[in-house]
Kinemage of the C-alpha trace (Angstrom):
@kinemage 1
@onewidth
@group {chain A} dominant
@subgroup {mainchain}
@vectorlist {calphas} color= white
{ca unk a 1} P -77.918 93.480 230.660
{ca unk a 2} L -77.941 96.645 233.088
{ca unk a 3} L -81.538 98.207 233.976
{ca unk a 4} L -81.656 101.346 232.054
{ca unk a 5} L -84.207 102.785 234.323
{ca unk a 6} L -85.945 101.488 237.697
{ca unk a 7} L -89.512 100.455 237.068
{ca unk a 8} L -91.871 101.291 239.571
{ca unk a 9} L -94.451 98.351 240.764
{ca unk a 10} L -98.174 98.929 240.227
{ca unk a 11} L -99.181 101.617 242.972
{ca unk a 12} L -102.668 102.234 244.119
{ca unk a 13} L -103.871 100.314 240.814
{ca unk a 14} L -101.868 102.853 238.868
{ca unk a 15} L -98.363 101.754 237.167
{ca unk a 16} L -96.232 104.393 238.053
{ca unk a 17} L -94.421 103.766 235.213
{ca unk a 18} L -96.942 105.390 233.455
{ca unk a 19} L -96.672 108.773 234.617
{ca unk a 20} L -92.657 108.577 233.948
{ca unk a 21} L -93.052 107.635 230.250
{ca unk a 22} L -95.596 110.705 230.095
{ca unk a 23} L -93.571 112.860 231.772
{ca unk a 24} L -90.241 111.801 229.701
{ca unk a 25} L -92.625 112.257 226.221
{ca unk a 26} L -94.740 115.125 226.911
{ca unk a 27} L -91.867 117.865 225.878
{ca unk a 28} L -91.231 116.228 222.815
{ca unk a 29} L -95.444 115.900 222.088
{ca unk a 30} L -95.694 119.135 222.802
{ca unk a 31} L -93.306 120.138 220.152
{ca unk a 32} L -94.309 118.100 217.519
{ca unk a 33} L -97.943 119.929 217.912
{ca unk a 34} L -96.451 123.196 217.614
{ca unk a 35} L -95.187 122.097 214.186
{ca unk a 36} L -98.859 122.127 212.954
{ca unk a 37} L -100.681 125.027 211.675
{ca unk a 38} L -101.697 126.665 214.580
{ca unk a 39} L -105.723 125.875 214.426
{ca unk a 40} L -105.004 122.749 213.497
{ca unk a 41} L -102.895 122.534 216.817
{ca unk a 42} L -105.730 123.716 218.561
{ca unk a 43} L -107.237 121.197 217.703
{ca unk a 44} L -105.224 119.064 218.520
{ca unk a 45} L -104.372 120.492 221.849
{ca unk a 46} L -107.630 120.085 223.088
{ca unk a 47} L -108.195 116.248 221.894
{ca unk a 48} L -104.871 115.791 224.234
{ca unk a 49} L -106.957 117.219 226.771
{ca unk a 50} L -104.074 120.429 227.408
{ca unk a 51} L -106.322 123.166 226.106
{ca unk a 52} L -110.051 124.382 225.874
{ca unk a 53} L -111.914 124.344 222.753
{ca unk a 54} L -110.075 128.822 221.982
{ca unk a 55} L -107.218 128.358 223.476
{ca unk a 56} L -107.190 128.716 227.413
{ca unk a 57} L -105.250 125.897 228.942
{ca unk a 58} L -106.661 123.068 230.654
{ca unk a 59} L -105.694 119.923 232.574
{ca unk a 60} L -108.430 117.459 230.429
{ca unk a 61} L -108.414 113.862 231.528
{ca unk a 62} L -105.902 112.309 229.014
{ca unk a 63} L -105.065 109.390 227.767
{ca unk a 64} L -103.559 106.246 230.221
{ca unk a 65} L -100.117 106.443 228.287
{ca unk a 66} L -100.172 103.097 227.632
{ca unk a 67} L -98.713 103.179 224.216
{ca unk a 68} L -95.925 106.385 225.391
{ca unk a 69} L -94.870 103.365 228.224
{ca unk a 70} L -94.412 100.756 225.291
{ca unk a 71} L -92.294 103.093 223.107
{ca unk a 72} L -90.151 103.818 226.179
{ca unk a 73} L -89.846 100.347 227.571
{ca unk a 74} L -89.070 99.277 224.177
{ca unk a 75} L -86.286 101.259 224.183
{ca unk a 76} L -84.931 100.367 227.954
{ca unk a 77} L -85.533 96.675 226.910
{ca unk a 78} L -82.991 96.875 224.337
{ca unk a 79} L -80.901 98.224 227.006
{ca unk a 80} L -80.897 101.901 225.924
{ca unk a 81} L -81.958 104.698 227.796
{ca unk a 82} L -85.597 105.583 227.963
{ca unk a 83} L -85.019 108.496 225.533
{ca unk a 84} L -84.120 106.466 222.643
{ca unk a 85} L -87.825 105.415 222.594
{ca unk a 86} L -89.294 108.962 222.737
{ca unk a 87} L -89.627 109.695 218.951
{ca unk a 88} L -91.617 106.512 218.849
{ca unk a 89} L -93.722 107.211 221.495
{ca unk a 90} L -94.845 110.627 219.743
{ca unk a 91} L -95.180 108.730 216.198
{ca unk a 92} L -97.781 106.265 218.176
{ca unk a 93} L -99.021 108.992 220.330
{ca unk a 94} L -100.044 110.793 217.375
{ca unk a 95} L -101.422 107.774 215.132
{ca unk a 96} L -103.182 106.921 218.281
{ca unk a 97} L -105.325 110.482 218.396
{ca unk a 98} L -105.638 110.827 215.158
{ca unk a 99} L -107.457 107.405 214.869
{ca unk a 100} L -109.734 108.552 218.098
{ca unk a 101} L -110.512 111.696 216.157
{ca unk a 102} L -112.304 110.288 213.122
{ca unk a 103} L -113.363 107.037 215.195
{ca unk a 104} L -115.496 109.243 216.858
{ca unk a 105} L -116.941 110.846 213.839
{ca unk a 106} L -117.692 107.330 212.304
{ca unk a 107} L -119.349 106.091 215.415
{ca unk a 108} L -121.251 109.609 216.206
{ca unk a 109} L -120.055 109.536 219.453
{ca unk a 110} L -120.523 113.272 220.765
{ca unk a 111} L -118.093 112.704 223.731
{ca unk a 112} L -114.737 111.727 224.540
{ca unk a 113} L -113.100 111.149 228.124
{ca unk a 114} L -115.973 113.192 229.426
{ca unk a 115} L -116.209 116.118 227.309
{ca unk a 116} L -117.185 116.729 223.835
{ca unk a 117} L -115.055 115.354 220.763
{ca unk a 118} L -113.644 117.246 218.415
{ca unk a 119} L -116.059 117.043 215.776
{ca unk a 120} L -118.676 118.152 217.739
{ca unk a 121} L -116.744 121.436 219.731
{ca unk a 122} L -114.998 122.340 215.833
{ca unk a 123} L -116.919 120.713 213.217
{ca unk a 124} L -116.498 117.284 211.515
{ca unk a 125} L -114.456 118.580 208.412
{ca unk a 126} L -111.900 120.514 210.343
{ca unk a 127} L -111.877 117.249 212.982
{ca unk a 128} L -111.218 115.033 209.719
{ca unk a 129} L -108.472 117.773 208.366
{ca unk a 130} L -107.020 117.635 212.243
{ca unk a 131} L -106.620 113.928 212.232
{ca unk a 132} L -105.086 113.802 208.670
{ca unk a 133} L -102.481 116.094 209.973
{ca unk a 134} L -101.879 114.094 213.144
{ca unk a 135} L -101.249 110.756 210.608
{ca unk a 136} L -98.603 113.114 208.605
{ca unk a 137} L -96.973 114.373 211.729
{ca unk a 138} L -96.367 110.939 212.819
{ca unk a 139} L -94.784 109.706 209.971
{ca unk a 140} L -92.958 112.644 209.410
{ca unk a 141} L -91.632 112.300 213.518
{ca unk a 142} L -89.976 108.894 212.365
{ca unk a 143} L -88.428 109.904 209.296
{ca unk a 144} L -86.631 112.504 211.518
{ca unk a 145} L -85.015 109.486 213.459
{ca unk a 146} L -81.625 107.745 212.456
{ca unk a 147} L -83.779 104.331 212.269
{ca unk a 148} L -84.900 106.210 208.827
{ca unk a 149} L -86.977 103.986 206.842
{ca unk a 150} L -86.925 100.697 208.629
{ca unk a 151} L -88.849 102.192 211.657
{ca unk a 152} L -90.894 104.186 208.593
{ca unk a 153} L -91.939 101.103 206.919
{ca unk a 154} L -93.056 99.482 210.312
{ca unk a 155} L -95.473 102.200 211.313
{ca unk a 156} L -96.432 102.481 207.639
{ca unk a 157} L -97.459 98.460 207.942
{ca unk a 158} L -99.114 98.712 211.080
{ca unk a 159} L -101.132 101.717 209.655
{ca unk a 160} L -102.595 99.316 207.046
{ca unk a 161} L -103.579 97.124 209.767
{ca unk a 162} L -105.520 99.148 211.876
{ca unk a 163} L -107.358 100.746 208.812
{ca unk a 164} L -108.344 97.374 208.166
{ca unk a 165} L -108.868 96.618 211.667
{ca unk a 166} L -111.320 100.158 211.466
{ca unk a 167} L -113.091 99.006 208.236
{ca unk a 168} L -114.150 95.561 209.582
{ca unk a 169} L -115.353 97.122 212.603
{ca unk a 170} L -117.599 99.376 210.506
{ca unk a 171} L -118.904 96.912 208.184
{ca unk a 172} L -119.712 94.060 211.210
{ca unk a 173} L -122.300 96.397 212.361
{ca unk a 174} L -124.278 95.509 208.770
{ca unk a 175} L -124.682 92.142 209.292
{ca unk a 176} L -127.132 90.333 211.420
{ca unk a 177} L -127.196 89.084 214.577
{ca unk a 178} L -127.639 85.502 213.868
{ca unk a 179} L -127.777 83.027 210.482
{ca unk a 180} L -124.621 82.380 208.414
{ca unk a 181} L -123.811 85.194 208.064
{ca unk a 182} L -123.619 86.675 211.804
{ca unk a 183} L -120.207 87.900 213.190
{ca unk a 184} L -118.106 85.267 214.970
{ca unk a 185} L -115.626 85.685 217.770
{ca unk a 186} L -112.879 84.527 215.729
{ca unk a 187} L -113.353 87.153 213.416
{ca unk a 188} L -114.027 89.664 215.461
{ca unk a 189} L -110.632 88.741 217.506
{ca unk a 190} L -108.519 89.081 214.116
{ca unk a 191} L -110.464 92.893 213.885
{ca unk a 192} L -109.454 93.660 217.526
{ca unk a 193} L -105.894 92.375 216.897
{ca unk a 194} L -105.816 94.973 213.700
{ca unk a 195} L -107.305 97.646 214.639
{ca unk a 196} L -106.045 98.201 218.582
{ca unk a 197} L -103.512 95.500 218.631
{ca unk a 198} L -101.520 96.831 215.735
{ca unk a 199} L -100.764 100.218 217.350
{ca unk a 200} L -99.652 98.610 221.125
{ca unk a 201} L -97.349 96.518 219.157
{ca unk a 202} L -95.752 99.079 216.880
{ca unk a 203} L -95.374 101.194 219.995
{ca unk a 204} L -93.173 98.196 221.466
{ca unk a 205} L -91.292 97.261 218.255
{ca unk a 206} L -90.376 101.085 217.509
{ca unk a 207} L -89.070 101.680 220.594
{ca unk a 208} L -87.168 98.743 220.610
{ca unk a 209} L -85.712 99.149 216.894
{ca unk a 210} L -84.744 102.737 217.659
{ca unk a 211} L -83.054 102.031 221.489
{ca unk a 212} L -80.769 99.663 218.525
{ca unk a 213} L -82.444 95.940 219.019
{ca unk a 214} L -82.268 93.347 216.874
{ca unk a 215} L -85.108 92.232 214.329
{ca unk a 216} L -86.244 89.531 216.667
{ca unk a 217} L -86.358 91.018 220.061
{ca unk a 218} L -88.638 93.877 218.027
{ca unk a 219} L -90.844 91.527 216.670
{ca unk a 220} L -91.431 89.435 220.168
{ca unk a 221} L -92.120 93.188 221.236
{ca unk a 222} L -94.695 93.242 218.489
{ca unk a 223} L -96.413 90.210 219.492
{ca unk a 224} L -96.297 91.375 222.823
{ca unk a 225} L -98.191 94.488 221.882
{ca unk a 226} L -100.979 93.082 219.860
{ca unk a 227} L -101.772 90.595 222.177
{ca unk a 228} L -102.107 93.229 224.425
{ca unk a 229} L -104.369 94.915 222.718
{ca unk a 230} L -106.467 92.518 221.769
{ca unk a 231} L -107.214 92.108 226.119
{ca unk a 232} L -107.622 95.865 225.844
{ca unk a 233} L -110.027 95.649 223.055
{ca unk a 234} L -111.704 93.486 224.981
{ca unk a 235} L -111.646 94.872 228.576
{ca unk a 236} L -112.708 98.307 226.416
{ca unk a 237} L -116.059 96.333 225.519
{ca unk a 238} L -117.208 94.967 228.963
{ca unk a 239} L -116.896 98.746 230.121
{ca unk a 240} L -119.252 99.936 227.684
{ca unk a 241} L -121.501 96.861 228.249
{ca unk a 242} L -121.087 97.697 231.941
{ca unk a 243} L -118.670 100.355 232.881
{ca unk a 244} L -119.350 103.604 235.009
{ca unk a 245} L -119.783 106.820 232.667
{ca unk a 246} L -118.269 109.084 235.294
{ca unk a 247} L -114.934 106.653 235.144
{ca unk a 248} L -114.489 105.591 231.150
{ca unk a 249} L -115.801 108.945 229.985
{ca unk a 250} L -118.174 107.535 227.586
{ca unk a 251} L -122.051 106.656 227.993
{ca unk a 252} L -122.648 103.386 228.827
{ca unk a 253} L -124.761 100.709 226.002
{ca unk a 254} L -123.314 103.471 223.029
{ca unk a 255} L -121.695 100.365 221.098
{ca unk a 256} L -125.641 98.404 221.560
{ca unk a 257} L -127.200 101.525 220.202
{ca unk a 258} L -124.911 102.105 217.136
{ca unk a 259} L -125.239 97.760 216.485
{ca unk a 260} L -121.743 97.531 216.700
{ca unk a 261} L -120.704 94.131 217.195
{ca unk a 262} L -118.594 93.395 220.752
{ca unk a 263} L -117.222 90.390 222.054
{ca unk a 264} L -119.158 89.853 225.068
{ca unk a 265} L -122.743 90.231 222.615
{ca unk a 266} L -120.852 87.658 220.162
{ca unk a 267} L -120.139 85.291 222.898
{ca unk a 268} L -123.882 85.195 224.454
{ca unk a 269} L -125.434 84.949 220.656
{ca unk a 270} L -123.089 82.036 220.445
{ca unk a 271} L -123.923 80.626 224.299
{ca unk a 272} L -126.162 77.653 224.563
{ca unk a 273} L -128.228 79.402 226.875
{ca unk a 274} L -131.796 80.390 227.345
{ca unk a 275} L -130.966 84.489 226.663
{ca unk a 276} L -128.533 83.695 223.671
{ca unk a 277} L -132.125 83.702 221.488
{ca unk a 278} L -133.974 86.158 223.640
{ca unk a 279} L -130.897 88.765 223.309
{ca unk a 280} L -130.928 88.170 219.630
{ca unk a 281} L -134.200 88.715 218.940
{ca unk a 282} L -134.156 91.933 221.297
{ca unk a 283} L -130.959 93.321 219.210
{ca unk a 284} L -133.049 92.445 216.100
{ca unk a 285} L -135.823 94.664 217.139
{ca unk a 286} L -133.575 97.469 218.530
{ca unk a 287} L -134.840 97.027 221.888
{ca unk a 288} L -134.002 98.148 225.482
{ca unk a 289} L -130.061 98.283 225.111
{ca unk a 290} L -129.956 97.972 229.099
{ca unk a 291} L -132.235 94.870 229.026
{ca unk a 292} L -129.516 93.809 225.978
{ca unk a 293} L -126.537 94.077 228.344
{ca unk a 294} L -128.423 92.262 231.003
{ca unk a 295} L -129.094 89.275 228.912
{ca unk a 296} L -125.255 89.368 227.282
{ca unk a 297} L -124.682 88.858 230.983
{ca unk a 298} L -127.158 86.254 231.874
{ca unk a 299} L -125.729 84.426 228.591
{ca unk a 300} L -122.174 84.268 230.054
{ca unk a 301} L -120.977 87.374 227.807
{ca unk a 302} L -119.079 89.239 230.338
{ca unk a 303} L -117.408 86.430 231.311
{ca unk a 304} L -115.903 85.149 228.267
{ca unk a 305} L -114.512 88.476 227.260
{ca unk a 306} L -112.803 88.859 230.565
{ca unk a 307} L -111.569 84.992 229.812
{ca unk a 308} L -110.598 85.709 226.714
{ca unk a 309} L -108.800 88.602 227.602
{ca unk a 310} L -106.376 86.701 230.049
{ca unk a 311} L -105.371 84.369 227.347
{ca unk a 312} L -104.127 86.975 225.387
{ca unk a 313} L -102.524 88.488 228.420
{ca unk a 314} L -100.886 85.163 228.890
{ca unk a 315} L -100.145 85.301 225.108
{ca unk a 316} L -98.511 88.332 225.844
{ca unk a 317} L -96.099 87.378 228.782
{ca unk a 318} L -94.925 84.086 226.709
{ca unk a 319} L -93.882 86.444 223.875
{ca unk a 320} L -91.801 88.000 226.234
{ca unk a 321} L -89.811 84.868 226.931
{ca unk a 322} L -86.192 83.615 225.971
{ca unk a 323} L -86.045 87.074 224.256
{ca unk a 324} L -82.819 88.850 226.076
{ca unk a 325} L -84.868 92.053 227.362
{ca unk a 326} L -83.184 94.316 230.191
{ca unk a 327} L -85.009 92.774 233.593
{ca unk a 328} L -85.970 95.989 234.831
{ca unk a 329} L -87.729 96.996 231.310
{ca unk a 330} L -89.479 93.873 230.930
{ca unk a 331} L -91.220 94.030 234.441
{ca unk a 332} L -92.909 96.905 234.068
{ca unk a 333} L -93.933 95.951 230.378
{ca unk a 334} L -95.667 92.669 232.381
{ca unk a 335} L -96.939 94.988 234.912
{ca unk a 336} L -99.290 96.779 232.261
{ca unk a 337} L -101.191 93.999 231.169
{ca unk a 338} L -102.684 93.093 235.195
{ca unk a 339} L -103.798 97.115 235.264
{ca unk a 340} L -105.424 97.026 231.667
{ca unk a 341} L -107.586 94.075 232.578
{ca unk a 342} L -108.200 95.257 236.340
{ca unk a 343} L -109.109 98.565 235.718
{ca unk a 344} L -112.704 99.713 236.322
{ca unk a 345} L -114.221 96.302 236.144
């Protein structure tokens, strides 16, 4: 198979590949926005970080891109130019905000890649009504495609996963922190797999189906994409165990203070170590979430998330095997998992 586009190596700890999927999407984002009633756009504008909360433009941090790259390498590994993939890209682009919009209102969580979320700057009904229309944009993006309801029915699948994936998440945070009835890691991975997973792998799989591959070679792209996410599930939780405010964007212990239940906490309750009961009985009490993160720590918490996370990035690169994928596509979809897990950390 010929390379349908040259993929850049990672540069500087930044895949350029990245910025070349954004770039090739962005017009075609753009337009889909401007389909929505024009408040509602707003809206939407500023969660992509392009406009102040009025109007006036801005250059907001955005999102990495990651799922735009999938789309697009999708596409090229089905040996079709990177354009083929765009429509998908936007679908997943869209699904992708929407589900950060009302995330955020579900959590509480007042900011968003440094500034305030939506619901907070407009209000938490027109942030829900913003969101809805993002979901209806999306599916309304792919039904404009020739894939027509194959590619319809796939995003319409994996949005029943990551609402599950979303109400799991929600309803771990009632139970306790230890007895028979405590979270596990298994079941928290199956969550992760739903409700970030999902959306990496649809990204792959669409792009794929649409740049005109086969069933199978869409479905290894699938697997690809939620093991993927599952690592960046994962990676996401160490950083707001640990991470620098300034650099994620988001305040650091938020998930300890809203009891939501991360891997690295569910790995040190489960530790046989000396802090596994001390860090239990301080989450119990809703006590110091610093001193929390510092026994998740001592308890070997941070260090079986970032385990974990390479075994589903080497999940991910066997998925990718003895399916025929153009070479040049196919590095730079196994370049993205070695950023996701090195960023930050």
């Amino acid at each position: 198979m010929s390379t349908a586009q040259p993929v850049v190596p990672v540069v500087g700890g930044m895949p350029d590949v990245l910025d070349r999927c954004r770039e090739l999407v962005r017009p075609a984002l753009v337009e889909a926005v401007r389909r929505l009633h024009p408040w509602v756009g707003e809206m939407a504008a500023y969660a992509f970080g392009w406009c102040e909360a009025g109007g006036a433009p801005a250059a907001a941090p955005g999102g990495k891109g990651v799922r735009q790259a999938l789309a697009v390498l999708g596409a090229e590994a089905a040996g079709a130019p990177g354009r083929a993939g765009v429509a998908a890209a936007v679908a997943v682009e869209l699904v992708h905000t929407f589900s950060l919009l009302h995330d955020d209102i579900m959590d509480g969580d007042a900011t968003r890649r440094g500034r305030p979320a939506v619901w907070k700057e407009y209000g938490t009904g027109p942030a829900v009504l913003a969101g809805d229309a993002l979901f209806a944009l999306a599916v309304e993006t792919l039904a404009r495609t020739p894939g027509g309801p194959a590619v319809v029915r796939r995003l319409s699948a994996t949005l029943v996963d990551l609402l599950r994936g979303q109400a799991d998440d929600l309803l771990f945070a009632t139970r306790p922190w230890r007895g028979p009835e405590r979270v596990r890691p298994p079941e928290y991975r199956v969550m992760a797999e739903h409700k970030t997973g999902a959306l990496l792998g649809c990204a792959a799989a669409l792009g794929a189906a649409l740049g005109g591959a086969t069933p199978a070679t869409a479905d290894a792209l699938d697997r690809f994409g939620r093991h993927l996410g599952v690592a960046f599930q994962l990676v996401d939780d160490v950083l707001g165990l640990w991470g620098d405010p300034a650099v994620t964007g988001k305040p650091v212990h938020a998930d300890l203070r809203e009891r939501k239940k991360t891997f690295p906490v569910l790995a040190a309750l489960d530790a046989p170590h000396p802090a596994a009961s001390r860090l239990a009985a301080l989450l119990e009490s809703d006590g110091d979430p610093a001193e929390a993160a510092a026994l998740a720590e001592a308890a070997g918490g941070r260090a079986a998330a970032l385990a974990e996370a390479r075994r589903h990035v080497a999940a991910a690169g066997a998925a990718l095997s003895g399916v025929p994928l153009d070479a040049g596509a196919c590095a730079g979809l196994r370049a993205l998992p070695a950023f996701l897990l090195a960023r930050d950390l």
